[in-house]
ROGU-11770 format. One record per atom (N, C-alpha, C): residue in three letters; x, y, z. Coordinates in steps of 0.1 Angstrom, whole numbers, padded with zeros to 4 digits, always signed. Layout:
ALAXYZ;...
This chain:
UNK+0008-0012+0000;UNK+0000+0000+0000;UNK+0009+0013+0000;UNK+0020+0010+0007;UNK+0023+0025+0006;UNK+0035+0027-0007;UNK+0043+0017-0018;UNK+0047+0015-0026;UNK+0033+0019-0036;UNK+0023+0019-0035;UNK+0010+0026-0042;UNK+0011+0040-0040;UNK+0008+0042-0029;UNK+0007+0056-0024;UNK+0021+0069-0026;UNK+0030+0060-0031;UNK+0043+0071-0032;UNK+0041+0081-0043;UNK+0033+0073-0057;UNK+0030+0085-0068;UNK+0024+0094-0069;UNK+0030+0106-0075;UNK+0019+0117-0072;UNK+0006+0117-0078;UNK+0004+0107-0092;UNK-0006+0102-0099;UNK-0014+0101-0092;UNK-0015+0093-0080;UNK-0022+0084-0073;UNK-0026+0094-0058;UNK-0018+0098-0057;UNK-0022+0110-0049;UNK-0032+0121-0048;UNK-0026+0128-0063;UNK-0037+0134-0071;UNK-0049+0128-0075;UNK-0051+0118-0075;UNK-0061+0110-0079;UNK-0073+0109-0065;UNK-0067+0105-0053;UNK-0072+0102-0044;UNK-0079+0115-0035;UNK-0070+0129-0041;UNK-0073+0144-0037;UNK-0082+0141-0047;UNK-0085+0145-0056;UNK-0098+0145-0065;UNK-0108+0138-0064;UNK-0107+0123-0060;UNK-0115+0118-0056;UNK-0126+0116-0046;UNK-0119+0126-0032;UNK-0127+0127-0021;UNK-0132+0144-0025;UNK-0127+0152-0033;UNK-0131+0167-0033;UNK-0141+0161-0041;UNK-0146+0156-0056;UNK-0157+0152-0061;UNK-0165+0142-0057;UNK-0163+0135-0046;UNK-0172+0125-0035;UNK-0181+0136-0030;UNK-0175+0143-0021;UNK-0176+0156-0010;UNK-0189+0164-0015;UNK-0184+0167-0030;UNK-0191+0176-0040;UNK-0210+0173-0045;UNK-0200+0161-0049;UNK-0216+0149-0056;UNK-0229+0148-0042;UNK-0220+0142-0032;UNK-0230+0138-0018;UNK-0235+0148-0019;UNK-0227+0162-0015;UNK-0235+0171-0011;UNK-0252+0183-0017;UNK-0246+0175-0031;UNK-0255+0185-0040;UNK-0266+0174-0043;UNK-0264+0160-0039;UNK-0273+0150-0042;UNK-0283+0153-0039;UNK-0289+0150-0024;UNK-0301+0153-0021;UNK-0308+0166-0023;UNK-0304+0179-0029;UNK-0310+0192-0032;UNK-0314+0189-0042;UNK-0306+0184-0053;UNK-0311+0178-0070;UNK-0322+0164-0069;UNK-0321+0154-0067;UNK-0324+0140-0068;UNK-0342+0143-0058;UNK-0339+0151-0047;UNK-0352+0151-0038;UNK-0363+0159-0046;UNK-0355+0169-0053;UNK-0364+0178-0054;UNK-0365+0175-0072;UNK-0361+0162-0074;UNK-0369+0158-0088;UNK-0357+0162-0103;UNK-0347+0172-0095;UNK-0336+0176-0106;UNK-0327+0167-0109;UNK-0322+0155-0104;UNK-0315+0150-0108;UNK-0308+0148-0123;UNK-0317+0151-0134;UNK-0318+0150-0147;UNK-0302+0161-0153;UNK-0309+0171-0143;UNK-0298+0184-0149;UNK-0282+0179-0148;UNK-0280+0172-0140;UNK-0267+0166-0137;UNK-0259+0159-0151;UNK-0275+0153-0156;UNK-0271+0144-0165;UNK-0267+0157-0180;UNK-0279+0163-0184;UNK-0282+0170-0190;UNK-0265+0181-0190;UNK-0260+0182-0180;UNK-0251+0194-0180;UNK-0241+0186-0184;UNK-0236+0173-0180;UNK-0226+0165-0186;UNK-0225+0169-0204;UNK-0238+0163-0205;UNK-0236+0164-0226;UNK-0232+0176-0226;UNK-0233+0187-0219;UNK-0231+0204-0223;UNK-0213+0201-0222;UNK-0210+0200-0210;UNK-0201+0201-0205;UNK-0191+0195-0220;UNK-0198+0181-0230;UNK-0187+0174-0238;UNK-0178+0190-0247;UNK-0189+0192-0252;UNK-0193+0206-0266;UNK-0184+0216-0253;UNK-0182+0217-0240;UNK-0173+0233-0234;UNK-0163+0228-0234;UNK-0157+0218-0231;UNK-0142+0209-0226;UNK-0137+0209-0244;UNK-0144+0207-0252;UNK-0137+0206-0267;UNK-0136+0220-0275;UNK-0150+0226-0266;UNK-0146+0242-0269;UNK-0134+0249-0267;UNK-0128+0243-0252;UNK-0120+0254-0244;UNK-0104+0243-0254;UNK-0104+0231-0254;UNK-0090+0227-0259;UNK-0090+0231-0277;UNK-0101+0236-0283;UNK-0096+0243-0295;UNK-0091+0257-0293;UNK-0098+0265-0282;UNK-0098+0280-0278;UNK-0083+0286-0268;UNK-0078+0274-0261;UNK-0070+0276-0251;UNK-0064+0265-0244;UNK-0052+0268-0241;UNK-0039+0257-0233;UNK-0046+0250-0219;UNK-0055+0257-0216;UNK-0069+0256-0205;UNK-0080+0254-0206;UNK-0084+0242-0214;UNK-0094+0240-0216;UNK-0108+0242-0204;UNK-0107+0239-0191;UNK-0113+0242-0186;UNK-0119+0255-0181;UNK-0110+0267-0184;UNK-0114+0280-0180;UNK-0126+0289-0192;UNK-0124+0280-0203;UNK-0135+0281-0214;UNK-0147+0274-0211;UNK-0144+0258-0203;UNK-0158+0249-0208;UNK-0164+0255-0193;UNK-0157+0257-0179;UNK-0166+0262-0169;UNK-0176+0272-0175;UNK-0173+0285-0179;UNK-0182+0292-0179;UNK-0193+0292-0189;UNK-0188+0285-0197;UNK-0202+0279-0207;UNK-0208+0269-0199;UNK-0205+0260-0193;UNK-0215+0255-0188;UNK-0224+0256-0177;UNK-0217+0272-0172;UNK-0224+0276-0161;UNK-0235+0286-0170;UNK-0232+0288-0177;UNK-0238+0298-0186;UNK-0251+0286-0192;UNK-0245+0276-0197;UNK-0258+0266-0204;UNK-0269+0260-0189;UNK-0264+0262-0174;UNK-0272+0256-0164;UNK-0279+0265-0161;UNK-0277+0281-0164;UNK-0288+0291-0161;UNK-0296+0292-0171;UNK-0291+0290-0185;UNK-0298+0291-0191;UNK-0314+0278-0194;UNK-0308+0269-0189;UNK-0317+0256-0185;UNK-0328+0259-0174;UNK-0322+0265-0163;UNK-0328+0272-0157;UNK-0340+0283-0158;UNK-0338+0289-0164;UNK-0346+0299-0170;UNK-0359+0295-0178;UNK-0351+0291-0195;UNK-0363+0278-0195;UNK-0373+0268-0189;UNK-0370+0263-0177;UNK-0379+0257-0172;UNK-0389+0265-0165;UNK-0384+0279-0162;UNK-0393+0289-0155;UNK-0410+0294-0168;UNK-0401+0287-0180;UNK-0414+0292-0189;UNK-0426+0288-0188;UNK-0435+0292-0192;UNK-0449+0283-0192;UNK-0453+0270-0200;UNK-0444+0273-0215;UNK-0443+0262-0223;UNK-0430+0254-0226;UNK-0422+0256-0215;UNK-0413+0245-0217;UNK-0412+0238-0199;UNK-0410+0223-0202;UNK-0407+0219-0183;UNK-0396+0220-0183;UNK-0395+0215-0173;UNK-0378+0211-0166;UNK-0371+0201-0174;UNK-0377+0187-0175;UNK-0368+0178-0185;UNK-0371+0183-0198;UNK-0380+0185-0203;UNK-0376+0194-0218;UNK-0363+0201-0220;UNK-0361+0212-0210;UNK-0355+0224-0210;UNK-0340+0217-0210;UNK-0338+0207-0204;UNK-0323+0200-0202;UNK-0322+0192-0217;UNK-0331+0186-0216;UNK-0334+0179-0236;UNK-0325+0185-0242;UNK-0334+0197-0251;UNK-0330+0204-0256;UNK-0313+0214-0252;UNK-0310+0214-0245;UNK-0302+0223-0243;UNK-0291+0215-0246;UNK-0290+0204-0237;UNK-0282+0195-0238;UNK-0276+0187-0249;UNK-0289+0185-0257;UNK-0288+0177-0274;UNK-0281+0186-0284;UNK-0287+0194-0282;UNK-0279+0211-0294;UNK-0266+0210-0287;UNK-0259+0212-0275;UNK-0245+0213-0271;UNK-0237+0204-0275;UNK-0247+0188-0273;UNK-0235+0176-0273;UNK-0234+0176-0290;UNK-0243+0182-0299;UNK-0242+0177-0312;UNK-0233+0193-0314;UNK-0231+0201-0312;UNK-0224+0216-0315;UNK-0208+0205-0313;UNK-0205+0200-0300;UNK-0191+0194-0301;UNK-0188+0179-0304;UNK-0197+0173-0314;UNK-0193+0159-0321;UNK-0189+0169-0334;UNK-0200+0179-0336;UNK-0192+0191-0348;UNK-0178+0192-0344;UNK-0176+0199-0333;UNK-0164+0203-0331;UNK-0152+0196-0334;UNK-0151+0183-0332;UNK-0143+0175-0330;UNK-0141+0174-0348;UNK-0151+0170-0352;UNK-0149+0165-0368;UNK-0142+0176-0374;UNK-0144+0190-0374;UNK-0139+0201-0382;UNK-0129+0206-0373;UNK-0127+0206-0362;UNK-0117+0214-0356;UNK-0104+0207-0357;UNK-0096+0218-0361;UNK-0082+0220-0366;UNK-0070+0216-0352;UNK-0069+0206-0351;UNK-0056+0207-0342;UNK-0061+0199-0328;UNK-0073+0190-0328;UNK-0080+0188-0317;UNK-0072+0172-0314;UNK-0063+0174-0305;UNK-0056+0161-0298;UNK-0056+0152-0289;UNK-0076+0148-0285;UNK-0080+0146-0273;UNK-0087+0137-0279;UNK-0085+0121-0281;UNK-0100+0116-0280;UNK-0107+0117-0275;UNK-0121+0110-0279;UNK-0135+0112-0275;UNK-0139+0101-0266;UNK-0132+0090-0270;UNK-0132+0077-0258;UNK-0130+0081-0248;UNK-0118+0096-0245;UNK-0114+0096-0234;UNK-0119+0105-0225;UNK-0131+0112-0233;UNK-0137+0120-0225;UNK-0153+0118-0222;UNK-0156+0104-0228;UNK-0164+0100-0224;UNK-0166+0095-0213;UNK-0152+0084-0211;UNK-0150+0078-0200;UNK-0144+0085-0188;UNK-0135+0095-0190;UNK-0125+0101-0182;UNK-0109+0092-0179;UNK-0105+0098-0172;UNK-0088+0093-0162;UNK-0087+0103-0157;UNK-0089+0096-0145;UNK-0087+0105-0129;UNK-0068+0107-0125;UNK-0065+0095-0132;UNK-0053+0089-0128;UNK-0041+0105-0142;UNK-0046+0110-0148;UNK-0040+0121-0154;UNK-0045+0133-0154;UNK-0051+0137-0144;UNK-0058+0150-0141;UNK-0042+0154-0136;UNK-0042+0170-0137;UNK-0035+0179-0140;UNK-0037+0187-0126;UNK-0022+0194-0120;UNK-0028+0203-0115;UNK-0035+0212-0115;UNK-0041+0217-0123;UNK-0052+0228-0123;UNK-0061+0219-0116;UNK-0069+0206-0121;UNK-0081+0198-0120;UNK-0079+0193-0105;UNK-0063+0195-0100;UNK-0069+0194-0087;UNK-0071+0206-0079;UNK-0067+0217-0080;UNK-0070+0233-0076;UNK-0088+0233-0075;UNK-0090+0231-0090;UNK-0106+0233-0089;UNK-0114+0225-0083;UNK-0108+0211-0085;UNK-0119+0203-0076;UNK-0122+0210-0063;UNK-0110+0211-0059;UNK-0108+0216-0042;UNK-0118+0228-0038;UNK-0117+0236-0052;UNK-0118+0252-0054;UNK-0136+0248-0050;UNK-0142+0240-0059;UNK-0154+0235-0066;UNK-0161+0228-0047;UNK-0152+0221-0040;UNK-0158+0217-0033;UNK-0161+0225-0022;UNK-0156+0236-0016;UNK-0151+0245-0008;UNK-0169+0257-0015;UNK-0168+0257-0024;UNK-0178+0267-0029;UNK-0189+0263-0021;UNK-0196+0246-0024;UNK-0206+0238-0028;UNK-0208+0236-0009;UNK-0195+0234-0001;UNK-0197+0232+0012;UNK-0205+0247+0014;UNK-0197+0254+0012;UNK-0196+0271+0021;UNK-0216+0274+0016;UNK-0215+0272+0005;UNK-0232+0270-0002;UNK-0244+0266+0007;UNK-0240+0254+0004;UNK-0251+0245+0016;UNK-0253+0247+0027;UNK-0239+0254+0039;UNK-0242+0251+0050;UNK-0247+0269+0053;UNK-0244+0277+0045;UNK-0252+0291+0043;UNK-0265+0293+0043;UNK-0269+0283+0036;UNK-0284+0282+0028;UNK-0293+0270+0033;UNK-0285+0262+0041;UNK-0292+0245+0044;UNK-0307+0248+0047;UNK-0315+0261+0054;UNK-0329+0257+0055;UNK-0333+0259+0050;UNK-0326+0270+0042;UNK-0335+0275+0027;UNK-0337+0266+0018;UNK-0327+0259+0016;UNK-0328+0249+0006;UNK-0335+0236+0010;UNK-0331+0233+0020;UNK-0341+0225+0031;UNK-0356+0224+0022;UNK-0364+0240+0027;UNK-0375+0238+0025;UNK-0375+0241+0009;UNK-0366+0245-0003;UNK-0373+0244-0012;UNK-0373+0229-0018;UNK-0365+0224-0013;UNK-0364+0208-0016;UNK-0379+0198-0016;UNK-0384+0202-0001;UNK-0397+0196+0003;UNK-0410+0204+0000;UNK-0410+0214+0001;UNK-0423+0226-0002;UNK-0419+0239-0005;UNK-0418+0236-0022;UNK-0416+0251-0026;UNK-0424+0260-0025;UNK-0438+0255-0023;UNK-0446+0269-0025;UNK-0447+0274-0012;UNK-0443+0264+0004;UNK-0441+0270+0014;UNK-0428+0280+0016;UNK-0422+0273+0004;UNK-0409+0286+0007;UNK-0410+0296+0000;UNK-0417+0301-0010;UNK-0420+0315-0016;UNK-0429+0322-0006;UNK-0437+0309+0002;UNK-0445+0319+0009;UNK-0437+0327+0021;UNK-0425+0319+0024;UNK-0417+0322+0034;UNK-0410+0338+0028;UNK-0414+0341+0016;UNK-0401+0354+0012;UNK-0389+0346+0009;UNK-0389+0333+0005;UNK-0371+0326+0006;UNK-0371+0332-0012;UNK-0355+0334-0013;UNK-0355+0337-0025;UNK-0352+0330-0036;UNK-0362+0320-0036;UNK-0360+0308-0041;UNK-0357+0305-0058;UNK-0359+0321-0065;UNK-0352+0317-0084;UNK-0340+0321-0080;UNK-0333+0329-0072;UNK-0318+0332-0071;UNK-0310+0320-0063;UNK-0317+0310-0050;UNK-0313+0299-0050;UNK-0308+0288-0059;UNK-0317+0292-0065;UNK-0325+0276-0077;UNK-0312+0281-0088;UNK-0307+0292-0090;UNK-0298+0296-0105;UNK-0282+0295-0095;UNK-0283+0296-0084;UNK-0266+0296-0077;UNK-0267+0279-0078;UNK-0277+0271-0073;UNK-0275+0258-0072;UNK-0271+0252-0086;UNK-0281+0259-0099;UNK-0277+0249-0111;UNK-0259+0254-0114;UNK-0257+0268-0111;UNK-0244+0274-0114;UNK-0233+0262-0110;UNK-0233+0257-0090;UNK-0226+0250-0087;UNK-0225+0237-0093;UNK-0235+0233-0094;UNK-0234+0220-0107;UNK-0230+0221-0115;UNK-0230+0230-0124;UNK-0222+0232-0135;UNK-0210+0232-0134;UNK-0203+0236-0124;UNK-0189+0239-0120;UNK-0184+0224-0118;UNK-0189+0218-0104;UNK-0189+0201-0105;UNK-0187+0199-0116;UNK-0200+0196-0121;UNK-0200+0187-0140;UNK-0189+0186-0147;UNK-0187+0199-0149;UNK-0173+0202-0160;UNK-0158+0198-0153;UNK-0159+0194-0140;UNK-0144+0191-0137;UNK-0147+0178-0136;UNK-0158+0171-0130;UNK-0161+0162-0133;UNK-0161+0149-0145;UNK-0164+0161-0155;UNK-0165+0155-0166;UNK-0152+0147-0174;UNK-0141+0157-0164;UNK-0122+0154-0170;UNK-0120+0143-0165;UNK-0125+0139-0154;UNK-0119+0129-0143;UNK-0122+0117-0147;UNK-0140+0114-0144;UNK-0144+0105-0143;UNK-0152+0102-0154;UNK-0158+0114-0165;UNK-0163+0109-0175;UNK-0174+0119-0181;UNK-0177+0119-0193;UNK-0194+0127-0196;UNK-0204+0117-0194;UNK-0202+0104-0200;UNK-0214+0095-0198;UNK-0214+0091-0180;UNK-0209+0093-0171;UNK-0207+0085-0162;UNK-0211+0093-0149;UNK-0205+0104-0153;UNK-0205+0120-0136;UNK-0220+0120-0132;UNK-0226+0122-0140;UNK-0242+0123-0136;UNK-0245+0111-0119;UNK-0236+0101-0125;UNK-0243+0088-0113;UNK-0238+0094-0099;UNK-0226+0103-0095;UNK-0220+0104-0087;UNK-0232+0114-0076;UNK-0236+0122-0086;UNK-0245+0131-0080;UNK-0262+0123-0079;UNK-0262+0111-0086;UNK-0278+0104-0082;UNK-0277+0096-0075;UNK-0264+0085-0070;UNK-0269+0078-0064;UNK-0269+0074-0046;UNK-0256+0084-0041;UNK-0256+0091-0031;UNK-0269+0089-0019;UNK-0283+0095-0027;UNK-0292+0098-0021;UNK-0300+0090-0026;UNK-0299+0081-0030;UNK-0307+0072-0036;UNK-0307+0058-0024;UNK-0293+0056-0026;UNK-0287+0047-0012;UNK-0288+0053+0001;UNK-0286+0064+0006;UNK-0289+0067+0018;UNK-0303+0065+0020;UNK-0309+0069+0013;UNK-0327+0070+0016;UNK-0332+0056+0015;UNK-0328+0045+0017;UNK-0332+0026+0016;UNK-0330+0033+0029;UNK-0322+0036+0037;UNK-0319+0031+0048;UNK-0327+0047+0060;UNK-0329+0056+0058;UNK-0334+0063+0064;UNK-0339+0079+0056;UNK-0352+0082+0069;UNK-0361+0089+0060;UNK-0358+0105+0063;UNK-0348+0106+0073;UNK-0347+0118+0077;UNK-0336+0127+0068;UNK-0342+0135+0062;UNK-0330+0149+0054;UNK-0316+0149+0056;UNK-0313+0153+0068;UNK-0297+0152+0074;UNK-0293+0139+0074;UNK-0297+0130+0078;UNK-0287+0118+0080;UNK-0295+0115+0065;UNK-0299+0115+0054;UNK-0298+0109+0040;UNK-0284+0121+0036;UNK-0283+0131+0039;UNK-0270+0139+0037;UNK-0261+0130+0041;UNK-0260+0131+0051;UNK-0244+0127+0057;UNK-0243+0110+0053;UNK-0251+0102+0057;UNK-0251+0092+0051;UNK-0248+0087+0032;UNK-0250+0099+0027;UNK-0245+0099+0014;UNK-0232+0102+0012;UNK-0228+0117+0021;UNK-0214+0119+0020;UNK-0206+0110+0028;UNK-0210+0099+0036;UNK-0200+0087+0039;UNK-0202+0078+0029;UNK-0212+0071+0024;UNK-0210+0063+0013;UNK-0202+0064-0001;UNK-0203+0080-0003;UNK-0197+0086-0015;UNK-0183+0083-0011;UNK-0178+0091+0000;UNK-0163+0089-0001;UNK-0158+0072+0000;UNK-0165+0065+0005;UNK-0159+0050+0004;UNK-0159+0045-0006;UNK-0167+0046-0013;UNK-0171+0039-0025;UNK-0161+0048-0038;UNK-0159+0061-0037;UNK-0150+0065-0045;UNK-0137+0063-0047;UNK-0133+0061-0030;UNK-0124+0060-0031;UNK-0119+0043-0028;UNK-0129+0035-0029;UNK-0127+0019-0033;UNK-0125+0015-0050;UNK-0132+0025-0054;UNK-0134+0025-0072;UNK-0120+0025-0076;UNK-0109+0036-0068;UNK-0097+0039-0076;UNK-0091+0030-0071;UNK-0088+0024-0060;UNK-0079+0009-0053;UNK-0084+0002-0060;UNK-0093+0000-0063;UNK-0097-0010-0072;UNK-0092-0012-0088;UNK-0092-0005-0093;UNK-0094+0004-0111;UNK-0082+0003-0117;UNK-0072+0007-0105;UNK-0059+0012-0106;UNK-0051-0002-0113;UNK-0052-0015-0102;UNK-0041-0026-0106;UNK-0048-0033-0111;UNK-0065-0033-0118;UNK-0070-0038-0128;UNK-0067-0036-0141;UNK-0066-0021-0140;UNK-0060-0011-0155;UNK-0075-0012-0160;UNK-0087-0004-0152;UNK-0098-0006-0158;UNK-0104+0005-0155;UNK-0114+0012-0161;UNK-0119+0028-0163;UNK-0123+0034-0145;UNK-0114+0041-0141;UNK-0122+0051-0122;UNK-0135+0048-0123;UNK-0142+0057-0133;UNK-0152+0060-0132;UNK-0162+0046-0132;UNK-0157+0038-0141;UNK-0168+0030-0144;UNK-0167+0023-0130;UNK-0155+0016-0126;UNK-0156+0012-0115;UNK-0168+0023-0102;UNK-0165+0026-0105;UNK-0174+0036-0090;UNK-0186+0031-0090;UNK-0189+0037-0104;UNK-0208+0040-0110;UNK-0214+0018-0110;UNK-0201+0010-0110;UNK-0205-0004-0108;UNK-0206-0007-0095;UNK-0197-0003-0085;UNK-0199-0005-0070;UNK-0210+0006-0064;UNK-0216+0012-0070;UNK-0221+0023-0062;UNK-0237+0016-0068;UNK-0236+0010-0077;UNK-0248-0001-0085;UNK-0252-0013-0075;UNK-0238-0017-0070;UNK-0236-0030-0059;UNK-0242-0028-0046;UNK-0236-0014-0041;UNK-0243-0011-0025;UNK-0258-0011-0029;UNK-0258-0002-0039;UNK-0278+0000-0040;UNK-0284-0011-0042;UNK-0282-0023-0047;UNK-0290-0036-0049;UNK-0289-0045-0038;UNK-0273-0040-0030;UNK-0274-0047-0017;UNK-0286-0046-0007;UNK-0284-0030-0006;UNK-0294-0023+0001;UNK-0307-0024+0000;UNK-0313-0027-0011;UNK-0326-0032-0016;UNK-0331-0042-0010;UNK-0317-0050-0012;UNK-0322-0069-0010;UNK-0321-0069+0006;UNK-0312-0063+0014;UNK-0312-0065+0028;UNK-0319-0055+0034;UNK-0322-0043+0030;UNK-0336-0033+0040;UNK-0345-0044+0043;UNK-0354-0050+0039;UNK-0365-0057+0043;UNK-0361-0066+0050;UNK-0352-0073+0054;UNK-0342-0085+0061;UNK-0341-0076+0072;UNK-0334-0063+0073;UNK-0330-0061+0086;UNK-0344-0056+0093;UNK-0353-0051+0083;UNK-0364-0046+0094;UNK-0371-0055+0100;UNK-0372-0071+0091;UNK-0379-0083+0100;UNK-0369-0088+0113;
């Protein structure tokens, strides 16, 4: 183990790994309870078309694909506030036009040296220092967020129309929350994958909630599951030579079917 632990690869790996555990848990239950889960998925496809944006535009690809895709999650946002578009429409559409703007990209763009396998799937194991700055950057936002806002968001989660009635400012909530996902998503997207990031942020709360009904402990009980299981994915992944990501989103498949099959066992 500690002949493992000497590389900075693996290092870096395992810092990224707990700052996007940290990240996922925490924004799980605000998205997933309150029916958003979708956007996570939806901002991934955005995120493909910003990350191929930013490596034709700049040596930094991510300082291009962040703000477009914080820019595509308000704008998703917004949309859904219309009369004639919903919520999953609004990510549909947004999402389909971006992911097909950067399959363009890739075909016609001049100089583009990144497969697409590889950004489908990710490698946590060659994240860059920058990707570990922002994870850190990204997690630190998303903490400082929630524990500012936890009742507000609390109650827009469970009764929005109780929270408008409260005065809570709930479309300037609702546009910082999609913002921070978007931030996630796109670092996300380098690490562990476009097809794949979305699970980090759904299943969290999906597994905590088999096992209890209360708000806070489906939080925390997510952000303990998250970090074990993420960081079981990469000890695992590593001396297989088999994808982080997929590993996670397979074990994180394992606890939730465990949990299925044994909730009713332990309650009898």
């Amino acid at each position: 183990m500690a002949d493992f632990l000497q590389y900075s690869f693996i290092q870096n790996a395992i810092l990224i790994g707990v700052a996007l555990a940290l990240s996922a848990a925490l924004l799980s239950p605000f998205l997933v309870l309150n029916q958003q889960a979708m956007i996570a998925d939806g901002l991934a496809h955005v995120s493909f078309a910003g990350v191929i944006l930013g490596v034709l535009l700049s040596n930094e690809a991510l300082f291009i694909a962040i703000p477009f895709v914080m820019l595509a999650s308000l704008l998703i946002k917004y949309l859904s506030t219309t009369k004639t578009i919903n919520g999953d429409a609004a990510i549909g559409l947004v999402s389909a036009v971006s992911f097909a703007i950067g399959l363009i990209l890739v075909k016609k763009g001049q100089g583009f040296s990144i497969s697409v396998e590889s950004m489908l799937v990710g490698n946590i194991f060659t994240a860059t220092q920058t990707d570990l700055i922002l994870s850190m950057v990204v997690t630190v936002l998303i903490a400082a967020f929630i524990i500012m806002f936890y009742r507000k968001l609390f109650l827009m989660t469970y009764d929005l129309n109780y929270a408008k009635f409260s005065k809570i400012r709930v479309q300037l909530l609702g546009y910082l929350l999609a913002a921070l996902t978007a931030f996630f998503i796109v670092i996300g997207v380098r690490t562990i994958g476009t097809l794949l990031i979305s699970a980090l942020v759904v299943f969290p709360s999906i597994i905590s909630s088999q096992w209890t009904k209360s708000f806070k402990n489906t939080l925390v009980l997510g952000v303990v599951s998250s970090l074990i299981i993420v960081l079981l994915g990469i000890f695992i992944a590593h001396p297989l030579e088999i994808p982080v990501g997929s590993t996670i989103v397979v074990l994180y498949a394992i606890v939730l079917l465990m949990s299925i099959v044994i909730k009713p066992l332990w309650r009898k």
